[in-house]
One Martini backbone bead per residue (centre of mass of N, CA, C, O) as a GRO file, in nm:
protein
  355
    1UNK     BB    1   0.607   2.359  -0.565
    2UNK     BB    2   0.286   2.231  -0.548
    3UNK     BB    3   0.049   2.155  -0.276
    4UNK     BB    4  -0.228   1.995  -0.249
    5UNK     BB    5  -0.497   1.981  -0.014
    6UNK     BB    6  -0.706   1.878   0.273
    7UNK     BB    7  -0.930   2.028   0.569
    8UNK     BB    8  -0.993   1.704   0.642
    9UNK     BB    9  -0.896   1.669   0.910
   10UNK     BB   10  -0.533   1.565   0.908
   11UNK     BB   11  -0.397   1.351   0.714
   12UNK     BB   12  -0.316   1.556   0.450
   13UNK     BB   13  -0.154   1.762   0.637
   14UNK     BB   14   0.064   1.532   0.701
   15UNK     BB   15   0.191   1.477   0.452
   16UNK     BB   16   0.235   1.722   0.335
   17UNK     BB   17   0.431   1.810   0.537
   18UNK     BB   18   0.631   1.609   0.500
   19UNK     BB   19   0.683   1.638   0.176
   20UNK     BB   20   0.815   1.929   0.243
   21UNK     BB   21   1.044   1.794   0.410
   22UNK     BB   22   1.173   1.619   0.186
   23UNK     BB   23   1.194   1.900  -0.058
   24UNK     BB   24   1.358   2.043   0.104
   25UNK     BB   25   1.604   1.870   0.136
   26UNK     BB   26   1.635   1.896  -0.231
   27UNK     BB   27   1.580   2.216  -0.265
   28UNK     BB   28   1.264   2.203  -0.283
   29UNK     BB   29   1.021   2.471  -0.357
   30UNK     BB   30   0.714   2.543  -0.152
   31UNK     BB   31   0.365   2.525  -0.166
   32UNK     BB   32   0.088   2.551   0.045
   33UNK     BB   33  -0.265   2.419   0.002
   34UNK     BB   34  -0.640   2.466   0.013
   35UNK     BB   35  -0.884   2.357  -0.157
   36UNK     BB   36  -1.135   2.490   0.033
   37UNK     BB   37  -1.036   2.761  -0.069
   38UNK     BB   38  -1.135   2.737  -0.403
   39UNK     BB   39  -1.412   2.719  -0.321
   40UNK     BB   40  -1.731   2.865  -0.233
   41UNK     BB   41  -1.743   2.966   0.086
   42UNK     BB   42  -2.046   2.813   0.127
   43UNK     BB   43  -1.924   2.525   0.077
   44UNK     BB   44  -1.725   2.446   0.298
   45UNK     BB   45  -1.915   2.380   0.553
   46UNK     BB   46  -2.083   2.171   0.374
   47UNK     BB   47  -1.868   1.967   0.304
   48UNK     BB   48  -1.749   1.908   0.636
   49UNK     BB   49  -2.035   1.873   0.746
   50UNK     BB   50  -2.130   1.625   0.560
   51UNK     BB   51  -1.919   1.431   0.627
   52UNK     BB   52  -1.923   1.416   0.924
   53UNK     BB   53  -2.190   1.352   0.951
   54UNK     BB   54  -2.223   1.059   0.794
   55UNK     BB   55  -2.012   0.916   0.902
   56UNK     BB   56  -2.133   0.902   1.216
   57UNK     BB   57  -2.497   0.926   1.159
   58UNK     BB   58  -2.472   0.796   0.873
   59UNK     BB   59  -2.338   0.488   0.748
   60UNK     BB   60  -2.489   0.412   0.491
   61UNK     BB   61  -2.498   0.670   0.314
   62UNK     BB   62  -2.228   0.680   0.299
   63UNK     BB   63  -2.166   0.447   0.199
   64UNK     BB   64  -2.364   0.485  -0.097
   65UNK     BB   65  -2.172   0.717  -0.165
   66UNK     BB   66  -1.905   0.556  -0.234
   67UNK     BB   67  -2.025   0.346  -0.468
   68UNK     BB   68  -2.118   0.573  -0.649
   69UNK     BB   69  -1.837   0.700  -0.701
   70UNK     BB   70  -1.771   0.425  -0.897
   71UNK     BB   71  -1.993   0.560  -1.072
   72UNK     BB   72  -2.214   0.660  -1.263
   73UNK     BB   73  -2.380   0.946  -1.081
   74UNK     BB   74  -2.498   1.142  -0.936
   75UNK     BB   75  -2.271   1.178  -0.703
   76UNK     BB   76  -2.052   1.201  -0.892
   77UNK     BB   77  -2.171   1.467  -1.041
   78UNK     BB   78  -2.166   1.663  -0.817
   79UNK     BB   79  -1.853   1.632  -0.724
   80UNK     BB   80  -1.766   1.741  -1.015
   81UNK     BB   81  -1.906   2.043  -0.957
   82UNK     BB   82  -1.725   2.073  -0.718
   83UNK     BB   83  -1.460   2.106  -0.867
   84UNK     BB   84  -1.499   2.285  -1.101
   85UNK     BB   85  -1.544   2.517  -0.875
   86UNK     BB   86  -1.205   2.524  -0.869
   87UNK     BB   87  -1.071   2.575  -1.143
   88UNK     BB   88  -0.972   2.825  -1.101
   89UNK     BB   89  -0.835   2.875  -0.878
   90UNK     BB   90  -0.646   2.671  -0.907
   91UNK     BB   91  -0.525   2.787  -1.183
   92UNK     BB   92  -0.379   3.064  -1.048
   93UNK     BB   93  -0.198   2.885  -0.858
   94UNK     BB   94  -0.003   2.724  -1.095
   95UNK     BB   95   0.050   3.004  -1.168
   96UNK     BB   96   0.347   3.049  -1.026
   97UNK     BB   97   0.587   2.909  -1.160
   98UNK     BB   98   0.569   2.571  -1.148
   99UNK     BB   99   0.724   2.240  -1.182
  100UNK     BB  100   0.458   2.129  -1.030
  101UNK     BB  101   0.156   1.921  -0.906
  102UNK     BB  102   0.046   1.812  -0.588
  103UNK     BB  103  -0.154   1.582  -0.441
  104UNK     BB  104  -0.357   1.498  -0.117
  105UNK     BB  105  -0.646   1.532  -0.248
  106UNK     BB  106  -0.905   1.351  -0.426
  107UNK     BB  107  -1.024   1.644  -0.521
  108UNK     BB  108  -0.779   1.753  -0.651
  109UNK     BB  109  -0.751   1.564  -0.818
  110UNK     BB  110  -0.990   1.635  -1.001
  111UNK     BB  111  -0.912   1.896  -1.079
  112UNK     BB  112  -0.610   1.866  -1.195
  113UNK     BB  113  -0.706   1.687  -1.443
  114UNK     BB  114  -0.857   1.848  -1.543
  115UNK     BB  115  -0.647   2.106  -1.619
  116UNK     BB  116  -0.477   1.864  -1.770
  117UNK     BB  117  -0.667   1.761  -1.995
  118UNK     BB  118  -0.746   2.105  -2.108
  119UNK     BB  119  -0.473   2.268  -2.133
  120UNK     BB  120  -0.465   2.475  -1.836
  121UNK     BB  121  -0.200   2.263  -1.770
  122UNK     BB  122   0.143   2.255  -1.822
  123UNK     BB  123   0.213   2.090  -1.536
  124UNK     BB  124   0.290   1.797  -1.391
  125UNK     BB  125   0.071   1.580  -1.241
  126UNK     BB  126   0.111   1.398  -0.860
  127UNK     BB  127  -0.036   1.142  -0.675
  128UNK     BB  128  -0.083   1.139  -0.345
  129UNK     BB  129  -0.165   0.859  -0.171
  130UNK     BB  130  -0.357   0.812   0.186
  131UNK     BB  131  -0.447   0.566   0.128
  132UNK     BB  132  -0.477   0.216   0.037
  133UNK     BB  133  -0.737   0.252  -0.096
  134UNK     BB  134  -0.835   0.287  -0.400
  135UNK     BB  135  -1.016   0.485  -0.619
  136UNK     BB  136  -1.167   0.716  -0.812
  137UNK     BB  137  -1.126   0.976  -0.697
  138UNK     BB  138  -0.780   0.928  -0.752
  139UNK     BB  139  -0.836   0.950  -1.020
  140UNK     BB  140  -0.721   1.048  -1.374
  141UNK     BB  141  -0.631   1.128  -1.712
  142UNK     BB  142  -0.462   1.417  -1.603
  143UNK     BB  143  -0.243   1.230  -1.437
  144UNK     BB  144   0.073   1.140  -1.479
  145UNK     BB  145   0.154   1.065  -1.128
  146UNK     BB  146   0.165   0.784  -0.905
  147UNK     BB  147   0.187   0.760  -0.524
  148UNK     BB  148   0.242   0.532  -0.281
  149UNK     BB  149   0.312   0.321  -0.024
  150UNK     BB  150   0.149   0.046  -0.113
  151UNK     BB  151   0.172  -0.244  -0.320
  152UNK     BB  152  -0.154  -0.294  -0.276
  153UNK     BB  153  -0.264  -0.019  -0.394
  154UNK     BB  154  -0.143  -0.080  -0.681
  155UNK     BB  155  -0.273  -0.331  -0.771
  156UNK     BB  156  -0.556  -0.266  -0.783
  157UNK     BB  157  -0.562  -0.062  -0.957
  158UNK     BB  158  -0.494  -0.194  -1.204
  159UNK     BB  159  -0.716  -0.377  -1.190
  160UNK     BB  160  -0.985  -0.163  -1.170
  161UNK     BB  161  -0.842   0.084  -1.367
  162UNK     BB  162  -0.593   0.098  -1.524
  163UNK     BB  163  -0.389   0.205  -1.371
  164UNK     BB  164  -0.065   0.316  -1.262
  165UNK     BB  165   0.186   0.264  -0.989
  166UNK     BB  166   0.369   0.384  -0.766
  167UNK     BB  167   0.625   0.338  -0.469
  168UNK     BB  168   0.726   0.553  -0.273
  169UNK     BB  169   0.623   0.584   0.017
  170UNK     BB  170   0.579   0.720   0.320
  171UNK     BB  171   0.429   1.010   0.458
  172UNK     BB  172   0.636   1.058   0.749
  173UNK     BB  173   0.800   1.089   1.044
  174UNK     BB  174   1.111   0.966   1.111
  175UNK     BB  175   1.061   0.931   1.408
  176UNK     BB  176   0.905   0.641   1.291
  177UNK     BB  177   1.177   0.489   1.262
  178UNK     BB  178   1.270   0.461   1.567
  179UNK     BB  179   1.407   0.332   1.804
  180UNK     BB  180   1.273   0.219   2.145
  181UNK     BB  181   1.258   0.371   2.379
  182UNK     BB  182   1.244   0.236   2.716
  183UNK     BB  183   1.204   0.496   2.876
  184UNK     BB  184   0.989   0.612   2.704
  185UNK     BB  185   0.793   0.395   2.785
  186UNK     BB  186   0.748   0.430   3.051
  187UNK     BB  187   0.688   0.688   3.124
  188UNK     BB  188   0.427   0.710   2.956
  189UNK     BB  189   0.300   0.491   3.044
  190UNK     BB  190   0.263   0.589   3.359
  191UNK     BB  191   0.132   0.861   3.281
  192UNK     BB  192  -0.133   0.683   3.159
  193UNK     BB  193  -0.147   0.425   3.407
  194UNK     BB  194   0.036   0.190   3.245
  195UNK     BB  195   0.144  -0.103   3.321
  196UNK     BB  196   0.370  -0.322   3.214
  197UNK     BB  197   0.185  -0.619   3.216
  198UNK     BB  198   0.014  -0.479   3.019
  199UNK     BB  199  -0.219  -0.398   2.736
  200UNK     BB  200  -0.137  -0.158   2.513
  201UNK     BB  201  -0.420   0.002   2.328
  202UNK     BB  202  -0.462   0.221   2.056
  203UNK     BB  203  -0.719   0.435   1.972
  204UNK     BB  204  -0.802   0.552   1.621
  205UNK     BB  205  -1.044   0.834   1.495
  206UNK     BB  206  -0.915   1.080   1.457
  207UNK     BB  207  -0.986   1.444   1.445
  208UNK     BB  208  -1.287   1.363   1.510
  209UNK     BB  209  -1.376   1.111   1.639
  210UNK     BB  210  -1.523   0.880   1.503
  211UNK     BB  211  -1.730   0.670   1.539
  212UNK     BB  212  -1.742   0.315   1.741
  213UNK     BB  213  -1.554   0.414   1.964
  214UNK     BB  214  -1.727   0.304   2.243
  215UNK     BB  215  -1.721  -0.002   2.136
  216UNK     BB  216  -1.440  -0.051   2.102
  217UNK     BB  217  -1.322   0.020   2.385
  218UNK     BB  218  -1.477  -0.202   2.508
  219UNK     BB  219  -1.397  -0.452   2.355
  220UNK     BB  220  -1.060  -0.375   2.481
  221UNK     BB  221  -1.111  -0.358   2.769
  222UNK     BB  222  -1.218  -0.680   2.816
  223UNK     BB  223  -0.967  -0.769   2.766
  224UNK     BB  224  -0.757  -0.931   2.930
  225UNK     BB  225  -0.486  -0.747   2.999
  226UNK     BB  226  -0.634  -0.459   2.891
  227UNK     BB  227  -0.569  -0.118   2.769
  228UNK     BB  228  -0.751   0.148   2.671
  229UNK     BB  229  -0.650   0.419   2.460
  230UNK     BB  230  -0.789   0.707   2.373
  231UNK     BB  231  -0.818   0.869   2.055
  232UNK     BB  232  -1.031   1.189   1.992
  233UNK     BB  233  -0.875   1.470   1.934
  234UNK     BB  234  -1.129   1.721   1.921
  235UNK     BB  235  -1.338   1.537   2.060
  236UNK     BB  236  -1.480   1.616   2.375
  237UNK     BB  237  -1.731   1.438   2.399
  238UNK     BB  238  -1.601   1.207   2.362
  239UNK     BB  239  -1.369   1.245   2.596
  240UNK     BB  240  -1.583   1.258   2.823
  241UNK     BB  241  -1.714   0.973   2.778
  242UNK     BB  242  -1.449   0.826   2.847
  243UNK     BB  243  -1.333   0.877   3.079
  244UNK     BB  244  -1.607   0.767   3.239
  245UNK     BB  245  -1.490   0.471   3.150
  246UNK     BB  246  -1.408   0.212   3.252
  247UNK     BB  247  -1.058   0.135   3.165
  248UNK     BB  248  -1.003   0.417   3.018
  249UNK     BB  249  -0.809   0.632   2.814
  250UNK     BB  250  -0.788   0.925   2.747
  251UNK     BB  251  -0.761   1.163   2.433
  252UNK     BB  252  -0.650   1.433   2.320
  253UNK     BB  253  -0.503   1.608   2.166
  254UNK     BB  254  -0.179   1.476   1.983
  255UNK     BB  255   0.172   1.576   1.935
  256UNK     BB  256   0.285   1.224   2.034
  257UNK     BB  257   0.311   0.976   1.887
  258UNK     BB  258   0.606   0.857   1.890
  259UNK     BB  259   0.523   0.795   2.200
  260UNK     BB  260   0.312   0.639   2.211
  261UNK     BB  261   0.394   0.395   2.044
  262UNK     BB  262   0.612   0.330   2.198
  263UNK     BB  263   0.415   0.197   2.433
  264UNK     BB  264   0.248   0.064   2.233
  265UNK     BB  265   0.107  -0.299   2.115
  266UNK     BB  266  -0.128  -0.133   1.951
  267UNK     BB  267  -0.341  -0.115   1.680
  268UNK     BB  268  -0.670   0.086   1.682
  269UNK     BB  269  -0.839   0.126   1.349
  270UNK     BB  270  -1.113   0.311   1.155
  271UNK     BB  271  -0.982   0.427   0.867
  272UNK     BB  272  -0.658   0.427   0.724
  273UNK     BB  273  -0.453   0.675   0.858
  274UNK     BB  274  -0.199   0.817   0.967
  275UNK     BB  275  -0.243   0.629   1.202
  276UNK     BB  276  -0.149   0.375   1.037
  277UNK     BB  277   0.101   0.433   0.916
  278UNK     BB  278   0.266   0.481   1.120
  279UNK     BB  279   0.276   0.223   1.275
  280UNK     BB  280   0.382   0.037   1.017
  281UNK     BB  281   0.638   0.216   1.036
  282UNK     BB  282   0.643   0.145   1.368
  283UNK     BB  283   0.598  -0.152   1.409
  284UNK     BB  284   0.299  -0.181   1.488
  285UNK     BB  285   0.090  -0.347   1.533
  286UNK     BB  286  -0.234  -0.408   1.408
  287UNK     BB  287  -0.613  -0.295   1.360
  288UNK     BB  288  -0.934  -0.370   1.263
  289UNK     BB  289  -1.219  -0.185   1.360
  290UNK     BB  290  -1.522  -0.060   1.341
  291UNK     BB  291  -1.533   0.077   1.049
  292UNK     BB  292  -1.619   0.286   0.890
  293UNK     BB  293  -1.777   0.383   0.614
  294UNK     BB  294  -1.630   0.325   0.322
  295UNK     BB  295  -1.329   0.391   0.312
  296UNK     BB  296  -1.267   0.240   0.594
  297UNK     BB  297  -1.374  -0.059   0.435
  298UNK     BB  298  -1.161  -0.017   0.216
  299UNK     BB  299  -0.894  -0.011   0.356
  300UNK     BB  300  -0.977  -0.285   0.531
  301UNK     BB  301  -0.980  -0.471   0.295
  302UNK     BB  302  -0.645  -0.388   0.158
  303UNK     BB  303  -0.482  -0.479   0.422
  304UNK     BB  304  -0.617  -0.775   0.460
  305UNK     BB  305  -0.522  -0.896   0.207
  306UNK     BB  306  -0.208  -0.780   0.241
  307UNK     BB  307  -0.153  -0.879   0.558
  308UNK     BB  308  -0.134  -0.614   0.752
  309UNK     BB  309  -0.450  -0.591   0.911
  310UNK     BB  310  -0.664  -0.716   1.032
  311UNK     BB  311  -1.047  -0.779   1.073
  312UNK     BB  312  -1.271  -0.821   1.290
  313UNK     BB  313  -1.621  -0.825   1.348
  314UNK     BB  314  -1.588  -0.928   1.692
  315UNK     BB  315  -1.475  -0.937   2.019
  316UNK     BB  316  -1.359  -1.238   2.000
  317UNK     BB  317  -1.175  -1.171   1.765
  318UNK     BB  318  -1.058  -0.944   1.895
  319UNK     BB  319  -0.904  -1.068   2.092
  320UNK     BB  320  -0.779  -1.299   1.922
  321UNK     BB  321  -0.576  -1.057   1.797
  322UNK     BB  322  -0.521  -0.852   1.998
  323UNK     BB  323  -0.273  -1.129   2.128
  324UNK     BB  324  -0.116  -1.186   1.867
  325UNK     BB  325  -0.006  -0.911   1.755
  326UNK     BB  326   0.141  -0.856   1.976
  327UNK     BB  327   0.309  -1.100   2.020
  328UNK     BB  328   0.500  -1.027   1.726
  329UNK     BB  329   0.579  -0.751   1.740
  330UNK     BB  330   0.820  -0.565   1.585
  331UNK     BB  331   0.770  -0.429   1.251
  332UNK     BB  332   0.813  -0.301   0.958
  333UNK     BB  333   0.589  -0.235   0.684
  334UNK     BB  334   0.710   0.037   0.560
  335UNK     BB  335   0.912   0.110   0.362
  336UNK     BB  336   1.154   0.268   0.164
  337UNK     BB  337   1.185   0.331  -0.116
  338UNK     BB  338   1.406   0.313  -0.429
  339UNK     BB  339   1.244   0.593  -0.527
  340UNK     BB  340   1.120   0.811  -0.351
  341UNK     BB  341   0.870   1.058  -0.361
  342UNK     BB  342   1.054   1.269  -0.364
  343UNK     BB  343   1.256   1.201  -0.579
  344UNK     BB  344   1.017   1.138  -0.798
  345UNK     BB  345   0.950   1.460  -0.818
  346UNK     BB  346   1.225   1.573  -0.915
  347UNK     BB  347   1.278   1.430  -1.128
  348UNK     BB  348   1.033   1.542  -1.294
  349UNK     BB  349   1.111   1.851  -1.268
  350UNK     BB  350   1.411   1.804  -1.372
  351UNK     BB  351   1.307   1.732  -1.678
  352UNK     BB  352   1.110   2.017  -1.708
  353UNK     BB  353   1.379   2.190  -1.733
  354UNK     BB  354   1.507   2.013  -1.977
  355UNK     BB  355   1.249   1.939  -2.175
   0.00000   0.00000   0.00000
């Protein structure tokens, strides 16, 4: 199996990661991929650099640019030159004699989409969707089959685009699915400095720490009996400017999400990535707040309509959400159905080796 990512924040390799632990479990070898090495060396630092840029100081043009991508258009089209300029490579790498290949990242999907519909590749293509809400991007008629988290995500798509998808269920860490330890949870809650008294929520925002996350802290932070713990990722200024901040607890990069979860009594996510799959998967209430613009605000639209995530969108929303959901308690909203994910992808190729 042939598994291609993208190298743009953590959230496309954090789930490649689960589906080949997952693939390896049942037998099947896997190699994984990164597209934007596909790119032309040029192109790579362009792409991920105005990606970030625009998202975190232009956030009008980046909204103005995902809904372009919805319709035919000039930056549709421009998108569509850059996925064209990876089939090459992207064709190279599936002549290796893999038995399908998976996508797990939106333009991967547009190339291989493309190979797949101009008879270029000949084993079928399979989109493992990491976003909540579906898009253009996510979608080519090239694409075999389409697989999920959650059914609100296959609903949509089905209405917006006639596109058919199945639920695979979440690809984390089964770890985010055992029950919380209580000794591990006062531990963390400790060495974080939050008293057992207090409500710990714990505010996402990708491992680049993207957006409007210290107004988001500040009013995480005003709530009372509310400690906010921002997850900063890799973004070190972002991460001195929140230590500094009354009320707040910052952190770097951090690999044991599952303890820290485990510790915390809400998530607030502002973009409906890993972290936000983690949580639903360990049954953490959440909370969308001032979410990015773009994906961000897709995402966030349709959590709430399929009552996943509420999405406040004053500090006064915002205190009286995030003391319902906590209040809530823990409940896991994200099963993995029967067949799952790699079940269903392994069933594929096992049909194309006997077909």
């Amino acid at each position: 199996m042939l598994v291609v990512s993208g190298g743009m924040g953590a959230g496309h390799d954090g789930a490649a990661r689960e589906l080949v632990r997952q693939l390896g479990e049942r037998g099947v070898a896997t190699e994984v991929r990164d597209f934007l090495d596909a790119l032309p060396r040029p192109h790579r630092p362009l792409l991920k650099g105005w990606h970030a840029f625009t998202a975190q100081y232009t956030p009008r043009l980046f909204d103005w640019m995902a809904r372009c991508e919805e319709r035919d258009s000039v930056v549709r089209e421009a998108t569509q030159r850059v996925c064209r300029t990876a089939r090459r490579a992207v064709a190279r790498w599936a002549a290796g004699g893999f038995d399908a290949v998976v996508s797990v990242f939106p333009l991967a999907t547009q190339t291989l989409g493309m190979l797949r519909w101009s008879g270029e590749l000949g084993v079928p293509v399979v989109c493992c969707l990491t976003d909540p809400a579906p898009n253009r991007l996510w979608t080519h008629p090239g694409v075999d089959v389409y697989l999920t988290a959650l059914e609100a995500t296959a609903t949509e798509a089905a209405e917006r685009y006639g596109v058919a998808m199945s639920v695979g269920g979440p690809l984390v860490d089964p770890a985010f699915r055992r029950p919380v330890d209580e000794a591990v949870r006062r531990a963390v809650r400790a060495e974080l400095g939050v008293s057992p008294d207090r409500l710990m929520a714990l505010l996402a925002a990708g491992a680049l720490g993207s957006g409007e996350v210290m107004a988001s802290a500040t009013a995480v932070r005003d709530v009372p009996g509310t400690v906010a713990v921002v997850l900063c990722g890799r973004n070190d200024r972002l991460r001195r400017k929140a230590a500094a901040s009354r009320g707040v607890v910052a952190l770097g990069w951090r690999d044991d999400m599952p303890r820290l979860l485990a510790a915390a009594d809400v998530l607030v996510h502002n973009a409906g990535g890993l972290s936000l799959t983690e949580a639903l998967v360990a049954g953490v209430p959440a909370v969308s707040y001032r979410v990015l613009a773009g994906h961000g605000r897709q995402n966030a639209a349709t959590l709430a309509r399929a009552g996943l995530v509420p999405w406040p969108r004053t500090p006064e929303e915002l205190a009286e959400v995030l003391r319902r959901q906590a209040s809530r308690g823990r409940m896991s909203l994200l099963p993995t159905p029967s067949p799952g994910t790699a079940e269903t992808i392994e069933a594929l190729t096992r049909r194309g080796r006997t077909g």
